[in-house]
N, C-alpha and C positions, 0 to 999 in steps of 0.2 A: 327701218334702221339703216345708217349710213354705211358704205364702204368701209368708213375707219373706224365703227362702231365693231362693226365687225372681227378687223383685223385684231383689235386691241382684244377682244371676247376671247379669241384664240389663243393669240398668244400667253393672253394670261391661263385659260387649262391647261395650256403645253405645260406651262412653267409646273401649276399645280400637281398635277399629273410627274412630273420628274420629283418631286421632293418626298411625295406617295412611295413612291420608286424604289429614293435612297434610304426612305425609312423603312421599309421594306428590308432590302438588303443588309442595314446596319441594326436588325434587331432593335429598336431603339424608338420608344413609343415619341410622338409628337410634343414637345413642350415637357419632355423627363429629361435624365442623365444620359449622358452618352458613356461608352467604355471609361472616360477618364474620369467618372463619378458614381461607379460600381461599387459595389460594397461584398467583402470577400467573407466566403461562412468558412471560419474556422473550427475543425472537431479530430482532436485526436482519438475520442473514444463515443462510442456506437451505445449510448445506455438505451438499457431496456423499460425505462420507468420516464414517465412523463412529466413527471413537477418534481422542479427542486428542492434538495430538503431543506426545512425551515426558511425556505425562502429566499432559500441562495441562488447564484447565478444559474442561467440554466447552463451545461456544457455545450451548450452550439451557439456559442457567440458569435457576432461578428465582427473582422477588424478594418480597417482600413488598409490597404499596399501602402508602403513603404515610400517614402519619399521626400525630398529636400534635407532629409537627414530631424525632421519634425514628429513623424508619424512610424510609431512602433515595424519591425520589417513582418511580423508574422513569427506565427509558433517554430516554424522549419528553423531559423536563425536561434530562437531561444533553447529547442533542442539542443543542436549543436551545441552550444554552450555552457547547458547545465550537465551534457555528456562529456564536455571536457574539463568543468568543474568536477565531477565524480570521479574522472580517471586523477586529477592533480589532488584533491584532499581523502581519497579514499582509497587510491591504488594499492597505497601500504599498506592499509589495514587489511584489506581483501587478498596481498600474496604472503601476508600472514597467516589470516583464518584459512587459506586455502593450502597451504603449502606449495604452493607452485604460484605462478603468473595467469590472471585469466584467461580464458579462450575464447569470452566473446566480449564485444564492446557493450557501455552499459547502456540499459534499456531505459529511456527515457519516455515518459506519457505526459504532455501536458491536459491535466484534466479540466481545467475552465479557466477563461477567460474576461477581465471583467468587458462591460458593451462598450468602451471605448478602449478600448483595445492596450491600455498601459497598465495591466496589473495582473498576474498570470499564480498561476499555482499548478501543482503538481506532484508527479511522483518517481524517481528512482531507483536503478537498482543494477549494479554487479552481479550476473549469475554467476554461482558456483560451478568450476569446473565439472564436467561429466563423471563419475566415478569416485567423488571425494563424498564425505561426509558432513561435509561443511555447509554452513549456510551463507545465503547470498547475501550481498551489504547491502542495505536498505536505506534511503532517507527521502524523507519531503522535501518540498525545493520551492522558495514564493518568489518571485520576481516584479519588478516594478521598472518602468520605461521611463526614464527622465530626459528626455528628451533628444536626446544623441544615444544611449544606449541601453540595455538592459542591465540594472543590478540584481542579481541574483544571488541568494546564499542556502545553502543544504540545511536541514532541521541539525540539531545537534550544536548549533553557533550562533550566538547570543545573535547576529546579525538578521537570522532566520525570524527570531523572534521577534525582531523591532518590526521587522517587513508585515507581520501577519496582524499584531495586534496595529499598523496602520492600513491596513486592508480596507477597502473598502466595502459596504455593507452588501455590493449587488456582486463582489465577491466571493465573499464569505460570511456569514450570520457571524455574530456578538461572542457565543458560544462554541461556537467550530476554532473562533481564534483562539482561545483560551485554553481550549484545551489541546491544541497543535501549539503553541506557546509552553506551555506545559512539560510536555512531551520533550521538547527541544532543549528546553533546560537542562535539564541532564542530573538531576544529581544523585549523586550515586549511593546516599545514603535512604531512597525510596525503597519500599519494598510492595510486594504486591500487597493487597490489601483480602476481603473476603473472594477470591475467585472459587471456582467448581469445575473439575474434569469437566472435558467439553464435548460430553455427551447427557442423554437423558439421568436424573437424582434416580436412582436404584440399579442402572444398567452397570452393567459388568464387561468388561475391556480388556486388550493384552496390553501391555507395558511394553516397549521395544526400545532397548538405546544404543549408544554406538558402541557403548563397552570398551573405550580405547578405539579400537578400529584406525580411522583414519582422522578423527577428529581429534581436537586437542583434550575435548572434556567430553568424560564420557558419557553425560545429557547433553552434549551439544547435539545429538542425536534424536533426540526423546522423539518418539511419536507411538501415534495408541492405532490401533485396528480390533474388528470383531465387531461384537455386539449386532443392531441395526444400521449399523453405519453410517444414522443421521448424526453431522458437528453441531453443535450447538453453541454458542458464546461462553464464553469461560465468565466473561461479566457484560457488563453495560457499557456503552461506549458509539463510537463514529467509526463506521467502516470506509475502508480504502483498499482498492486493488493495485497489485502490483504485476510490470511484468506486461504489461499489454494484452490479457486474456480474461474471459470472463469467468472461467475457471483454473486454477493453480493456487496462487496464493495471495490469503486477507492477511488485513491486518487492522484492528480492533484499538484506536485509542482512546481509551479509558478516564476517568475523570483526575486521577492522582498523577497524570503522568504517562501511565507505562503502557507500554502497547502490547498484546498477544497476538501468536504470530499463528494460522492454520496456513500450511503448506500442503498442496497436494488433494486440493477440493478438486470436485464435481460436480454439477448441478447446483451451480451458486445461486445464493437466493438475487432478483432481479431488482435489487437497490444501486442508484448512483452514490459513489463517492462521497463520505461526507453522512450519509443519513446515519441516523440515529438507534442503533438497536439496543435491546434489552437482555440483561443476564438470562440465556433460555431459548433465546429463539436462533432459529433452526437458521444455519448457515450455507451448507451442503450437504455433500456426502462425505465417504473417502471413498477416493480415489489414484493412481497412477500418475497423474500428469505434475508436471518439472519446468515449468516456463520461466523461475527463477533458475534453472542447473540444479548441479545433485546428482547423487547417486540414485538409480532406477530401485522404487522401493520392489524388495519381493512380491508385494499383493496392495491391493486398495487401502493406505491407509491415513491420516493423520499426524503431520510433523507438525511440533509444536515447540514455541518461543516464548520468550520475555523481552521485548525492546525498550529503550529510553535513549534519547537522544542521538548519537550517532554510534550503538553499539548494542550489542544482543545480551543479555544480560544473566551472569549464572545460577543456575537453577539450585546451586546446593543453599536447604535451608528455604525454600519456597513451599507455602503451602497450597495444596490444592487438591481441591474436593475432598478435604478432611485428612488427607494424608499430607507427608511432610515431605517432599523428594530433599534426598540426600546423595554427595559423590564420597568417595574413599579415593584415597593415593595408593594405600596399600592395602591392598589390592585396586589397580584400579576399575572401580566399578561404581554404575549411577544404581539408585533402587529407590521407592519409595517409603516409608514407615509411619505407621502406627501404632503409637506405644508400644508392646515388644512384638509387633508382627514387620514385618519385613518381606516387601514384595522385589525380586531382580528380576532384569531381562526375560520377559517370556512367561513371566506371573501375571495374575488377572488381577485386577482393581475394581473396585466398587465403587460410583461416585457418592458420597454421602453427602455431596451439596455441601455451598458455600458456609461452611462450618470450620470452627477451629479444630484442627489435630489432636481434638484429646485423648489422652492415652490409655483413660476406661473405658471407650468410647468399642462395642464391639465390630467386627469387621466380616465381611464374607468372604472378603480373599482368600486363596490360600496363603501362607505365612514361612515359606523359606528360613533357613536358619540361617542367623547373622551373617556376616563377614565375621573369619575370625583370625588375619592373620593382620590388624593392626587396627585401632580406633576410627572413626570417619575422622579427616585431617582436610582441615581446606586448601582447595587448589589454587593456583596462582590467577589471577583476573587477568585472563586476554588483554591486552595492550589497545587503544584505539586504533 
């Protein structure tokens, strides 16, 4: 071999040898993406369940970084802004139900994202100040990237609705939109349909509500403890977490609309947002924890709801699990009733399952004597 056979042999491994080097150094495989062709794994929430339901997105998308003002900026920005959408269309109604001003900012979860990164959904929510009896504001939130910025709008506004039912399928399933569509709609002429106490058909429960207290209505309070203190579904429906925790508070929405609300679980069953459960199956437990706000309940128990659209909805005249909950003005007080039995604050309920309220219908509760210092009178409907 010649001289220059030589030199040229060398120089060309030197060279080899240095690009070895720099890919070495820049993490960055031979003939792939460099940093400025990364792809970012976006996850706001940690589930415990491995396949999406029905086929929905999984929650660990990924998006693209942000840039030329083309490409979506990422969840942290969409955050931000469905938290400042919550504080400008909900503030009022939250230092309403609250009687005061909140005290903390609202909690924002974006729970999936679609794989190209322009179409988002989620979950909101205003905690209830510490010490109140009030419940915290709730709504869903969809978003879509058009290409300079994110539009977003809260469930409860027809806008919510146009966004979901044009979702797309690696989104959200056919059926997930329809009934978050639903939901948003709002109208306030729905009523629950056949639900059931939301514990095991024969189990026996206290009744607890705020009686006045600090709340406006005195089932704005309502929650049950006792029993085995497994929660079960009031009915069938698509679960959703709120609040950022895997335990505190579901929320169940339903085929007609209306959503039921368990605050204050425990050992929540290991479903992603979105799946589908059946009237019956087992949800949690009760428990203590508050990751929406509220008052610190006395002991392990279940706070329970009615939502629709962007509003928690009054329980006087709701049936459920065979009884009728009822409120009175005068006297103010919540209690439940079947036919002449009559359960208040601190009475036991029987669930008799998703059954109508009939009034021959016999009961194991015990049966308190009426109210008798004025007719049940309905109360005024909370304001949005």
């Amino acid at each position: 071999m010649s001289v220059g056979a030589v030199v040229v042999s060398v120089l060309v491994g030197v060279a080899l040898l240095a690009v070895a080097e720099r890919t070495l150094l820049d993490s960055t495989p031979l003939g792939g993406e460099g940093p400025a062709g990364s792809r970012l794994a976006v996850s706001s929430r940690t589930p415990r369940s491995s396949a999406p339901p029905d086929g929905g997105v999984s929650p660990r998308p990924t998006v693209r970084p942000g840039g030329h003002g083309t490409a979506p900026p990422g969840t942290a920005v969409l955050a931000d802004q469905v938290r400042a959408l919550m504080t400008d269309q909900r503030g009022a109604a939250a230092r309403e139900a609250f009687g005061m001003n909140p005290d903390k900012p609202p909690v924002v979860l974006v729970d999936r994202v679609s794989p190209d990164g322009t179409w988002a959904f989620g979950t909101a929510a205003i905690p209830a100040p510490a010490g109140t009896a009030a419940s915290p504001r709730l709504a869903f939130f969809a978003a879509h990237w058009t290409g300079e910025r994110w539009s977003a709008a809260l469930s409860g506004a027809s806008a919510f609705s146009r966004l979901v039912r044009r979702s797309p399928a690696a989104l959200m399933p056919s059926g997930e939109a329809r009934a978050l569509a639903a939901f948003s709609d709002g109208d306030a002429a729905v009523r629950p349909g056949a639900l059931m106490l939301p514990w095991k058909i024969g189990g026996t429960w206290t009744l607890d509500t705020a009686d006045g207290g600090t709340a406006p209505r005195p089932l704005d309070g309502l929650a049950f403890s006792g029993g085995d203190g497994r929660v079960l579904a009031a009915g069938g429906g698509r679960l959703y977490r709120f609040c950022g925790t895997d335990d505190g508070l579901l929320l169940i929405v339903h085929a007609d609309g209306l959503g039921t609300a368990y605050d204050g679980l425990r050992d929540t069953v290991p479903l992603r947002d979105g799946s589908v459960v059946q009237r019956g199956d087992p949800l949690g437990r009760t428990g203590t924890a508050r990751p929406c706000g509220g008052m610190a309940p006395p002991g392990p128990q279940v706070r329970f709801g009615v939502w629709h659209g962007d509003r928690r909805m009054p329980l006087d005249g709701v049936p459920l699990g065979g009884w009728t909950l009822r409120e009175t003005a005068r006297p103010l007080l919540g209690f439940a009733e079947r036919g002449p039995d009559q359960v208040l604050s601190g009475g036991t309920l029987t669930n008799l399952g998703p059954v109508p309220a009939a009034p021959s219908a016999p009961t194991r509760s015990p049966a308190p004597a009426p109210p008798k210092d004025g007719p049940v009178l309905p109360l005024p409907v909370p304001s949005k």
